[in-house]
C-alpha positions as CSV (number, residue, x, y, z in Angstrom):
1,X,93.6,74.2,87.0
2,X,93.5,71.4,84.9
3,X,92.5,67.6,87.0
4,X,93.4,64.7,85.9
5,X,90.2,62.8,84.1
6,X,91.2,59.8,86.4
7,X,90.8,61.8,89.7
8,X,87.9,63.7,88.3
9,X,86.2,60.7,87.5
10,X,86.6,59.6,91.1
11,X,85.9,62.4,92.6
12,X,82.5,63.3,90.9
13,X,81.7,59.8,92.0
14,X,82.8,59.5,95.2
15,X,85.6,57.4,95.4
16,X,88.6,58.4,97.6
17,X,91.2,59.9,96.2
18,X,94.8,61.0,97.7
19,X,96.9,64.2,97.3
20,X,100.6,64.0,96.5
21,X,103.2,66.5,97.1
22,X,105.5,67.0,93.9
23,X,108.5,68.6,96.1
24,X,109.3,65.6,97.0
25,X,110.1,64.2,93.4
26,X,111.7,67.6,92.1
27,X,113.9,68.3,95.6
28,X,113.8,65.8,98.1
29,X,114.9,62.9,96.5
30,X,118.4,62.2,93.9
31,X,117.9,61.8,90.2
32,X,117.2,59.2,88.2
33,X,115.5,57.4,91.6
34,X,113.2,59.9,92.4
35,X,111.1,59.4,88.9
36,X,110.7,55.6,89.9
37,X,109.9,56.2,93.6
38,X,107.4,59.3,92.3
39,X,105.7,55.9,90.7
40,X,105.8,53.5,93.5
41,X,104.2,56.0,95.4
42,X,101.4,56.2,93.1
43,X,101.2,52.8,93.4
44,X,101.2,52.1,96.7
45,X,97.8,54.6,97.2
46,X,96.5,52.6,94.5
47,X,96.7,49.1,95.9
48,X,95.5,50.6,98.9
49,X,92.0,51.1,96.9
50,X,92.6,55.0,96.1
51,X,93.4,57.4,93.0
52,X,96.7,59.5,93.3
53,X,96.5,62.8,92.8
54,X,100.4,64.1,92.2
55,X,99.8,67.8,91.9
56,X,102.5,70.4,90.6
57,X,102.5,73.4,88.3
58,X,103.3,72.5,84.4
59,X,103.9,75.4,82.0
60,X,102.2,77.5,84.2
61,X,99.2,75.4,84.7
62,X,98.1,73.7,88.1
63,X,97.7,70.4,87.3
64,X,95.7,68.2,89.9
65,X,96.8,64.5,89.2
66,X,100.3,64.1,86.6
67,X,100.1,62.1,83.7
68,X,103.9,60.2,82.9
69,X,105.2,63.0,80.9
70,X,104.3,65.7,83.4
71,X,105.5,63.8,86.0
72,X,109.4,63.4,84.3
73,X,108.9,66.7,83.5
74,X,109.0,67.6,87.5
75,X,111.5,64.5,88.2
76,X,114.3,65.5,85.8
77,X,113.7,69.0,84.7
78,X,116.8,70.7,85.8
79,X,114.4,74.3,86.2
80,X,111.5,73.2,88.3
81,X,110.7,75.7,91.1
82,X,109.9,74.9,94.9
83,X,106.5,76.2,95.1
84,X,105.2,77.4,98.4
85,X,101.7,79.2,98.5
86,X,103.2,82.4,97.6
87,X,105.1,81.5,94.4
88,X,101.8,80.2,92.6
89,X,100.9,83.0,91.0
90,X,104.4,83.8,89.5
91,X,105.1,80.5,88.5
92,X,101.4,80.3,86.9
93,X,101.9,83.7,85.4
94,X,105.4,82.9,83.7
95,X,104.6,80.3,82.6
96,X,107.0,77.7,84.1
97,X,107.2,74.0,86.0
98,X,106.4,74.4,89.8
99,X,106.8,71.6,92.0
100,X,104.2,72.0,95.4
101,X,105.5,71.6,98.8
102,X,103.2,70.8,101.7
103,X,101.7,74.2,102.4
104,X,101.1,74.4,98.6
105,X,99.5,70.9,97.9
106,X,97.2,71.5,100.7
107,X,96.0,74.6,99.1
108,X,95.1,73.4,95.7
109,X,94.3,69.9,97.0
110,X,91.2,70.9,99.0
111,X,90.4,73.9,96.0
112,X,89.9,70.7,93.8
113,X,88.0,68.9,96.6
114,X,90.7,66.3,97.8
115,X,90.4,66.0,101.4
116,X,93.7,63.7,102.2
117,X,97.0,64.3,101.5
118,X,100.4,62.3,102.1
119,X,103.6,63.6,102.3
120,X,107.2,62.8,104.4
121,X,107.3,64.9,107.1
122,X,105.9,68.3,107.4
123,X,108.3,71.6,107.8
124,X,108.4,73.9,110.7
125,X,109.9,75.5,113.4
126,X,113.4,75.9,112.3
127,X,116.2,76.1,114.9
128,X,117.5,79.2,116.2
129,X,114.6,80.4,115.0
130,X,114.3,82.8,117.9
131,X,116.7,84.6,116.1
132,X,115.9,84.1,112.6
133,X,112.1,83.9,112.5
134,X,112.5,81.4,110.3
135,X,109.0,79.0,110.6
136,X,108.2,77.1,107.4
137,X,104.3,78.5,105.5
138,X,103.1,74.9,106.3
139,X,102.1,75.8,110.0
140,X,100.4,78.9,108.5
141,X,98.3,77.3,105.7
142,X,97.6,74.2,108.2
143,X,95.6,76.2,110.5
144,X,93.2,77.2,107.8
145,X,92.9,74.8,105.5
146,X,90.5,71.8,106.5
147,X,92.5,68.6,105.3
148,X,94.1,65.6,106.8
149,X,97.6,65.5,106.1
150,X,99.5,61.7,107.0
151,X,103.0,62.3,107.2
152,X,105.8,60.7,109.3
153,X,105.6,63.8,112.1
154,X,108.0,67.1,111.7
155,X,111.5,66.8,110.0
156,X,113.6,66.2,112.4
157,X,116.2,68.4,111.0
158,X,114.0,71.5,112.7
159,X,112.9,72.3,116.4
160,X,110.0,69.7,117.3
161,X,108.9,70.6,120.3
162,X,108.7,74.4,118.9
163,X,106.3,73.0,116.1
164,X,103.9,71.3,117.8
165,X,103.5,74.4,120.1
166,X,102.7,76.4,117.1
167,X,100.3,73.6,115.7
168,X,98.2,73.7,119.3
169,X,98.5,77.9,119.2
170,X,97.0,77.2,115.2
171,X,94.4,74.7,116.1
172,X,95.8,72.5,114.4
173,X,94.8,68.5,115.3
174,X,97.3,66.2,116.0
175,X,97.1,62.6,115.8
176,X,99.4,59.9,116.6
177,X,98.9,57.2,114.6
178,X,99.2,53.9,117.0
179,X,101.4,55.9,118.9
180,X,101.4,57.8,122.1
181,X,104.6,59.6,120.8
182,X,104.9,62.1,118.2
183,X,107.2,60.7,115.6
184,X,110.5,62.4,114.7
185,X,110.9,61.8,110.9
186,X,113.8,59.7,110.5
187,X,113.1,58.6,114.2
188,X,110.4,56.4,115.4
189,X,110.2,58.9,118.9
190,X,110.9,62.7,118.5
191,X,110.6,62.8,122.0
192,X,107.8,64.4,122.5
193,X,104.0,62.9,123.3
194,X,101.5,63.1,120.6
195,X,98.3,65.1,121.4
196,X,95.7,62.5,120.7
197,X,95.9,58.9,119.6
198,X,93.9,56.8,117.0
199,X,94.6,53.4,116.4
200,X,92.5,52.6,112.7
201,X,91.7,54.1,109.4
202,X,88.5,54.0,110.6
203,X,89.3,56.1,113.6
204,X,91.3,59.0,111.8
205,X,88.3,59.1,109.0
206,X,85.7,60.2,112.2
207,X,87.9,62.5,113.5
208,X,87.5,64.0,109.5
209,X,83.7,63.9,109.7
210,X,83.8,65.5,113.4
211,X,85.7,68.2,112.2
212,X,83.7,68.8,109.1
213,X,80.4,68.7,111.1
214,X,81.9,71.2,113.4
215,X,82.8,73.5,110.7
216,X,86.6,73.1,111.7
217,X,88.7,74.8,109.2
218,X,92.0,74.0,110.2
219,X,94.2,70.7,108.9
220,X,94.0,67.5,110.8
221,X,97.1,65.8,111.0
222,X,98.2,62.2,110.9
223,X,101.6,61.4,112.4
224,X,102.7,57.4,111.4
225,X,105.7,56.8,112.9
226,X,108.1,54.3,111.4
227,X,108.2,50.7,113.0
228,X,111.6,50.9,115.5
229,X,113.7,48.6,113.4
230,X,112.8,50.7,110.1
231,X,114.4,54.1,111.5
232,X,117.8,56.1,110.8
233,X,120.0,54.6,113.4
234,X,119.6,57.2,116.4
235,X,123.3,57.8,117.2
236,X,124.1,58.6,113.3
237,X,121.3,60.6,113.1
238,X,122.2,63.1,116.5
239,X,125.5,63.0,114.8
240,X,125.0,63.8,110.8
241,X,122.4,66.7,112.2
242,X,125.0,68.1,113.7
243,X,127.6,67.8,111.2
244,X,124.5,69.5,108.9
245,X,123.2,72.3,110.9
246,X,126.9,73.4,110.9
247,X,127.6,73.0,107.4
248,X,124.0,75.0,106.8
249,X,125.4,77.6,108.6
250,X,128.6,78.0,106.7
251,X,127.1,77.6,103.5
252,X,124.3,80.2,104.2
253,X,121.7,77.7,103.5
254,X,118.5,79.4,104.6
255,X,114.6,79.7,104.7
256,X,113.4,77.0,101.8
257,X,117.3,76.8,100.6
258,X,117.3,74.9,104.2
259,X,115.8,71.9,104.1
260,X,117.1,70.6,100.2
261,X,120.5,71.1,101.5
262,X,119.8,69.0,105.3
263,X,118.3,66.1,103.5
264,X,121.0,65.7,100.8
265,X,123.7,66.2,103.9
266,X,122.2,63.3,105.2
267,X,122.0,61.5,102.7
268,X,125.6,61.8,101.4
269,X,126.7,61.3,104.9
270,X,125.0,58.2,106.2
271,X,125.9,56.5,102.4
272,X,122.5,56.7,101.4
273,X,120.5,54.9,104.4
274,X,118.3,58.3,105.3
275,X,117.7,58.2,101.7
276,X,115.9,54.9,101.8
277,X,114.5,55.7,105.1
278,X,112.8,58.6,103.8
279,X,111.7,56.4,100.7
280,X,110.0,54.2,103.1
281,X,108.3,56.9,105.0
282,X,106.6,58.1,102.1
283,X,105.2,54.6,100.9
284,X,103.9,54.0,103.9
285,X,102.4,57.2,104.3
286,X,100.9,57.0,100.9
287,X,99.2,53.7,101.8
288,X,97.5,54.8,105.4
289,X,96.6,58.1,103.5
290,X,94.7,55.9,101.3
291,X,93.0,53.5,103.8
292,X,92.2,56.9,105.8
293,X,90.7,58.4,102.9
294,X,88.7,55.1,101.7
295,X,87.3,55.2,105.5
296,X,86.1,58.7,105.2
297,X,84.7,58.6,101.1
């Protein structure tokens, strides 16, 4: 594990420091945008008053904080692999670029000693999945690993209500952020109600030190909803899911092969508007993971 000298720095001296998914840049977003919105989301934890901490696999080396050349090579590498908890070791041990998804970040986040982490959404329950079994390693590694992840609630692409009865059976925290409702991803309102509520930075960083003093070793999470005029337009969005969960199905798009082809779908069929929706969700959720974690340093 190599980190950063920028996020060491702040790390051996206290300052607060945020976590950054690399899945995001490598398979969730189009080329050549998802280089330049990989840097705006640097930026936006930075003029919130933290150091980003972009963490992916480079030549077979876990690297805790990117600097610009590892970070194209994850953006525009055609070979970068989706890297859950399980495909560390083989990516490390071949020698290859890994880009971390939530379950993975979360992992090597809180090995280097980052406690907050942004992302879009988190994965989940998929649908049919009583059939299937088909849950994403993020619920798993959530319930035992101790940090707080700010994301814009469960993509809504899977089974909500599912997910956050697997988060309660994991002990998993839930927070809404300024909202009573658990957010849907694209939508402002999954509807479903969120757990608990906090209201402040300052509110989500005490829940962090409540947990820590009570030896908690599961994840806390944030969910920040987007503001109602920001979201996918509800009617296109029932729709496009599903016109997606049907073309899924007849292209065999399954397990981790899911969610990359949902999120293009979308993005191809609503001309590109989920694509800056998503774009948005991320900022923001890059700047409240920063206040949270300047709250809690």
């Amino acid at each position: 594990m190599r980190i950063h000298e920028e996020v060491s720095d702040a790390l051996s001296s206290g300052r607060p420091v945020v976590a950054l998914e690399s899945t995001i840049i490598s398979h969730g977003l189009p080329r050549p945008r998802n280089l330049a919105v990989a840097r705006e989301i640097e930026a936006a934890v930075r003029a919130a008053g933290a150091v980003p901490a972009t963490i992916a696999i480079v030549a077979g080396e876990v690297r805790i904080g990117l600097d610009d050349a590892a970070l194209e090579a994850i953006a525009i590498g055609g070979d970068v692999v989706k890297c859950g908890v399980r495909d560390l070791a083989p990516v490390a041990a071949r020698g290859v670029h890994g880009a971390t998804t939530v379950a993975a970040t979360s992992v090597l986040a809180v090995g280097a000693g980052i406690g907050v982490f942004a992302t879009g959404g988190l994965g989940g329950v998929h649908r049919e999945a009583r059939d299937s079994w088909d849950e994403s390693a993020d619920l798993g590694t959530l319930a035992r690993t101790p940090i707080c992840v700010v994301c814009a609630g469960v993509k809504s692409i899977l089974d909500v209500g599912a997910t956050l009865e697997r988060l309660e059976t994991l002990n998993v925290t839930v927070l809404g952020f300024g909202t009573d409702a658990f957010p849907g991803f694209y939508l402002s309102d999954s509807g479903f109600p969120a757990p608990w509520r906090v209201d402040s930075a300052a509110e989500a960083a005490a829940v962090i030190r409540a947990r820590a003093a009570l030896r908690g070793e599961a994840a806390i999470v944030v969910a920040n909803p987007l503001p109602r005029a920001e979201q996918l337009d509800p009617e296109l969005h029932a729709r496009v899911l599903a016109d997606g969960l049907a073309a899924a199905e007849r292209a065999g798009a399954r397990g981790k092969a899911a969610t990359p082809f949902l999120l293009d779908f979308f993005h191809r069929e609503t001309a590109g508007a989920s694509l800056d929706v998503n774009v948005r969700i991320v900022l923001r959720n890059a700047e409240l993971a920063a206040r949270i974690a300047a709250a809690a340093a």
